[in-house]
C-alpha positions in Angstrom: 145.9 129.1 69.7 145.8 131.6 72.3 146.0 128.7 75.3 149.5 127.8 76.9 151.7 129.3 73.7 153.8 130.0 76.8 153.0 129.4 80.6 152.2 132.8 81.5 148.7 132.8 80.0 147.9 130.7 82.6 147.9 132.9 85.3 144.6 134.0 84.5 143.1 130.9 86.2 144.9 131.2 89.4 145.5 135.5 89.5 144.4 134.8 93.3 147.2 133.6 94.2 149.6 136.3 93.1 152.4 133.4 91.4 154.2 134.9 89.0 153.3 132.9 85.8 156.6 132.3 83.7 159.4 133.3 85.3 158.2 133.0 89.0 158.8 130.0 91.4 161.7 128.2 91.4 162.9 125.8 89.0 163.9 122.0 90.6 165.7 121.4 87.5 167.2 124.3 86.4 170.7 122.7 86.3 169.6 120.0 84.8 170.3 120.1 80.5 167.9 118.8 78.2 170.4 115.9 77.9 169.7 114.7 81.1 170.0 111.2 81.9 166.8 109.6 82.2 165.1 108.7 85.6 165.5 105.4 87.1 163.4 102.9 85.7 161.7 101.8 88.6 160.7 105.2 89.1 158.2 107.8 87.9 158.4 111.3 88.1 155.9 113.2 88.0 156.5 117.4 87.1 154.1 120.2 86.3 154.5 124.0 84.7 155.1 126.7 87.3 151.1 127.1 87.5 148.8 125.8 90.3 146.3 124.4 88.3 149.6 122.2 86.9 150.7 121.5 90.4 147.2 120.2 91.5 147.1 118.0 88.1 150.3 116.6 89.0 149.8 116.0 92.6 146.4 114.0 91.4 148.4 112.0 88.7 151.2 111.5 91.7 149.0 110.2 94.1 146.5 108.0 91.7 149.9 106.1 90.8 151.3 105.5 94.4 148.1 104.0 95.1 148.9 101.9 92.5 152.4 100.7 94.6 154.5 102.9 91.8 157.1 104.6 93.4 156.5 108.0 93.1 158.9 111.2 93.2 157.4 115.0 92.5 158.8 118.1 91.0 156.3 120.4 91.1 156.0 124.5 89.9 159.0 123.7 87.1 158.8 126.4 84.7 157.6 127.3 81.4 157.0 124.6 79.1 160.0 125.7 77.1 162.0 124.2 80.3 159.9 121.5 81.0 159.4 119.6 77.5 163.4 119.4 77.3 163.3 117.7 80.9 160.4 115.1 79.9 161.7 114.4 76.3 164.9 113.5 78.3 163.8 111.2 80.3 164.4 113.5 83.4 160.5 113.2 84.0 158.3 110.7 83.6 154.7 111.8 83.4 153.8 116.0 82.4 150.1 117.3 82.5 149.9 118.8 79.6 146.8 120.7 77.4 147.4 119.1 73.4 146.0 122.1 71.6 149.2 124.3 72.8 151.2 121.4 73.3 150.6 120.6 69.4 150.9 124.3 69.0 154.4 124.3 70.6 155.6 121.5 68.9 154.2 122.6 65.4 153.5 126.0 65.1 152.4 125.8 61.4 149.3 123.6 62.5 145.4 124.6 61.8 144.5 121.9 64.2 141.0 122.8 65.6 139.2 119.5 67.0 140.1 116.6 69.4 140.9 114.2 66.6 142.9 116.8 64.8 145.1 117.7 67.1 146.1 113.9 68.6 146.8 113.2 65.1 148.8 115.7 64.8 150.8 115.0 68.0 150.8 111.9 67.0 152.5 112.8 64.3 154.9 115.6 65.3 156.1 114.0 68.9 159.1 112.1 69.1 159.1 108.4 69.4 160.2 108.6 73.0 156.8 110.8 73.8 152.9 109.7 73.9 150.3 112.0 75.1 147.5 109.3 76.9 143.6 109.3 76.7 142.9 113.2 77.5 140.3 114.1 79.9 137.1 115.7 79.1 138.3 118.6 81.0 139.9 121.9 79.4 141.0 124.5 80.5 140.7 126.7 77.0 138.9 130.1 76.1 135.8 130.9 76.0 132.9 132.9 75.4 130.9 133.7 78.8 127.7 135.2 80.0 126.0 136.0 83.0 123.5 132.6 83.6 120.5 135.5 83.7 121.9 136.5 79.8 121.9 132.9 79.2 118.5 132.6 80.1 117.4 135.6 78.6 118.3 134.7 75.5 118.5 131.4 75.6 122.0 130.9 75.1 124.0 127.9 75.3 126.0 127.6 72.0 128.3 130.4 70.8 126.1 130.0 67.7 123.7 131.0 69.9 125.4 134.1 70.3 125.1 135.1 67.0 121.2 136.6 67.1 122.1 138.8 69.8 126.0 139.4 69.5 125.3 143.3 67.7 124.2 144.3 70.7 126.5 142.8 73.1 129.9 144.4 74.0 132.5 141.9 74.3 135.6 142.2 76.7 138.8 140.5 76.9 142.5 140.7 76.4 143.8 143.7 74.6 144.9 141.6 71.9 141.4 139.8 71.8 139.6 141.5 69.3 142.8 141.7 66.7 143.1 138.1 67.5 139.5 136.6 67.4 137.2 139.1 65.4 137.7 137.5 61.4 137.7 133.7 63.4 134.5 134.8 65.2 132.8 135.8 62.0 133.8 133.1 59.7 133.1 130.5 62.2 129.8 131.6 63.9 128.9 135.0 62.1 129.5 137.0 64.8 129.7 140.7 64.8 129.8 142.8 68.1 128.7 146.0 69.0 132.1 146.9 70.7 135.5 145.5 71.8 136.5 146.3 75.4 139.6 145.5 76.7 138.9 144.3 80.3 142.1 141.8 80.8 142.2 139.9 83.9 139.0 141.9 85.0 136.7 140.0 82.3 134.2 138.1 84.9 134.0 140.7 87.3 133.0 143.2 84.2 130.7 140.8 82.6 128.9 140.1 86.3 128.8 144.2 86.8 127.4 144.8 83.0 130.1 146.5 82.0 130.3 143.9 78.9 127.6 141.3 78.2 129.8 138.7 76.7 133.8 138.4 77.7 136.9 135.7 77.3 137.1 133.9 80.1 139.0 130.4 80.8 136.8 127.5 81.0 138.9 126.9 84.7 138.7 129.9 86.2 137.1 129.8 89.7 135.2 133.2 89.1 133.1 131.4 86.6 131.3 130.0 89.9 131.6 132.8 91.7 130.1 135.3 89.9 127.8 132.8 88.4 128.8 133.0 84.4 128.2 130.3 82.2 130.7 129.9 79.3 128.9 128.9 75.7 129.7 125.6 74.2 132.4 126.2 71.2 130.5 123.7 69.1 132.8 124.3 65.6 136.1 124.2 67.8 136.6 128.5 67.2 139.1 128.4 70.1 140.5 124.6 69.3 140.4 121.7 71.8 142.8 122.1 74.3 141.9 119.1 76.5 144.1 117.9 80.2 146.0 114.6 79.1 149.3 113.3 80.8 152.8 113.7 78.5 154.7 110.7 78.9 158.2 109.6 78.5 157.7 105.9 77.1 160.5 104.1 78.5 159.7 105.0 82.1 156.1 104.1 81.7 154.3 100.9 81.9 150.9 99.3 82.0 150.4 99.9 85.7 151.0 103.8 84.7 149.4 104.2 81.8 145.7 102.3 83.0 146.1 104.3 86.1 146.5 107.7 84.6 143.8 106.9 81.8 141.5 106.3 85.0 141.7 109.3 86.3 141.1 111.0 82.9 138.2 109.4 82.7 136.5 111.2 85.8 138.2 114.2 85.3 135.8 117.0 83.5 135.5 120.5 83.0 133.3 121.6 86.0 135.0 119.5 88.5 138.4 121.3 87.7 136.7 124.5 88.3 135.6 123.7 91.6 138.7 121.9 92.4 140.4 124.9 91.1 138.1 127.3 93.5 139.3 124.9 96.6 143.0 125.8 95.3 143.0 129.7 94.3 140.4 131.3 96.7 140.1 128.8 99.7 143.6 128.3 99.8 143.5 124.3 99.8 147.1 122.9 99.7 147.3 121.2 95.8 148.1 117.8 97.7 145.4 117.9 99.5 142.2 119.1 97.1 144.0 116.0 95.0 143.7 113.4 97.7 140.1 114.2 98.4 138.9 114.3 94.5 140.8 110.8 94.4 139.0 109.5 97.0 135.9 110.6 96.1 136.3 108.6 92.3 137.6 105.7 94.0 141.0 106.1 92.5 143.1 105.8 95.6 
């Protein structure tokens, strides 16, 4: 799963904002072992990788509970998950949005996981018993497969199977690694064959808006999917695996009050409105805290 294997993947949401994605910001807890003793029970703390899109999660999670009357404290822009999952298996945080495909994928890296189901059985599974992951959101933020909405309606695409009448004639960009990585999964999953492999990197939606490709890897969050007006194909046979938004937590800190709240805000939390909250974020330059207090509001949720 190419998603969140380690944190620095995730910059391509958030490129805007020039964070460094693995080893940049500084880390809250960086003297703190994975032994840590575990945070107060009366209180939850709420962390996030050293990613924006993590941050903004967290500060929604954060504020959704003190609305609640749960005392709250934040440690936001962590690290990699590789510090992180240490801190929250601990007991040194309390609740962690986290994305199960590469979460499952960290955890067991022999998994073939693909589908929703799949992979919260498997975490289910392969978590310890101090660790739950909660009702995931609808949202992702997960490769894809995206076009140009006048290519969509061109060909009347909305599927990657839809892809597949067309695909010979479409040049497809993406990471450098993309093509060794996804070519043999493309074609035994959706038949697709493509008339050339471009390696565009982090310029992938401005060169499928330009024509330089027709087709390209973009993440379903990224904020130039609304502004160069892509559309990103339904994965309808899980090619790329489910890598849905649902909050890590430690069990012993947690309790009903927690757990309904944070399941209520994955309820109204979807793919589009993380793009657009993402967009407020990484190009309008909305602090985190706040693009999270007005979504909140907006649902009802504080």
């Amino acid at each position: 799963m190419m998603k969140r294997l380690v944190s620095a993947l995730a910059v391509a949401v958030t490129a805007a904002l020039a964070l460094t994605a693995c080893g940049g910001g500084s880390d809250p807890l960086s003297s703190t072992s994975a032994s840590a003793a575990p945070a107060d029970a009366k209180k939850v703390v709420v962390g996030s990788f050293n990613f924006p899109e993590s941050v903004l999660l967290a500060s929604i999670y954060a504020q959704a509970l003190q609305a609640k009357g749960v005392t709250v404290e934040e440690k936001p822009n962590i690290g990699s998950r590789e510090i992180v999952y240490g801190q929250i298996k601990s007991g040194g945080l309390t609740v962690l949005p986290e994305y199960i495909g590469s979460l499952l994928a960290f955890v067991d890296k022999t998994s073939t996981a693909k589908t929703e189901d799949e992979i919260l059985a498997g975490l289910k599974k392969e978590l310890p018993a101090e660790l739950e992951v909660l009702q995931p959101a609808a949202a992702e933020d997960n490769n894809s497969l995206t076009v140009t909405k006048e290519t969509a309606a061109k060909h009347n695409l909305t599927t990657i199977e839809d892809l597949a009448k067309v695909s010979k004639d479409f040049v497809v960009g993406g990471p450098p690694e993309f093509k060794e990585r996804q070519e043999q999964n493309f074609k035994d999953a959706y038949g697709l064959e493509f008339k050339e492999w471009k390696p565009t990197g982090d310029t992938t939606a401005d060169a499928i808006k330009s024509g330089t490709v027709q087709v390209g890897n973009v993440f379903t969050t990224d904020p130039k999917i609304l502004l160069n007006g892509l559309v990103s194909l339904q994965d309808t046979k899980n090619a790329f695996g489910a890598d849905n938004v649902a909050p890590l937590v430690y069990q012993p800190g947690v309790d009903d009050t927690v757990t309904s709240t944070l399941d209520a805000v994955s309820a109204k939390l979807d793919t589009a409105t993380l793009v657009t909250l993402m967009k407020r974020v990484s190009v309008d330059k909305d602090d985190p805290p706040v693009v999270a207090k007005d979504w909140l509001s907006q649902n009802g949720l504080v």
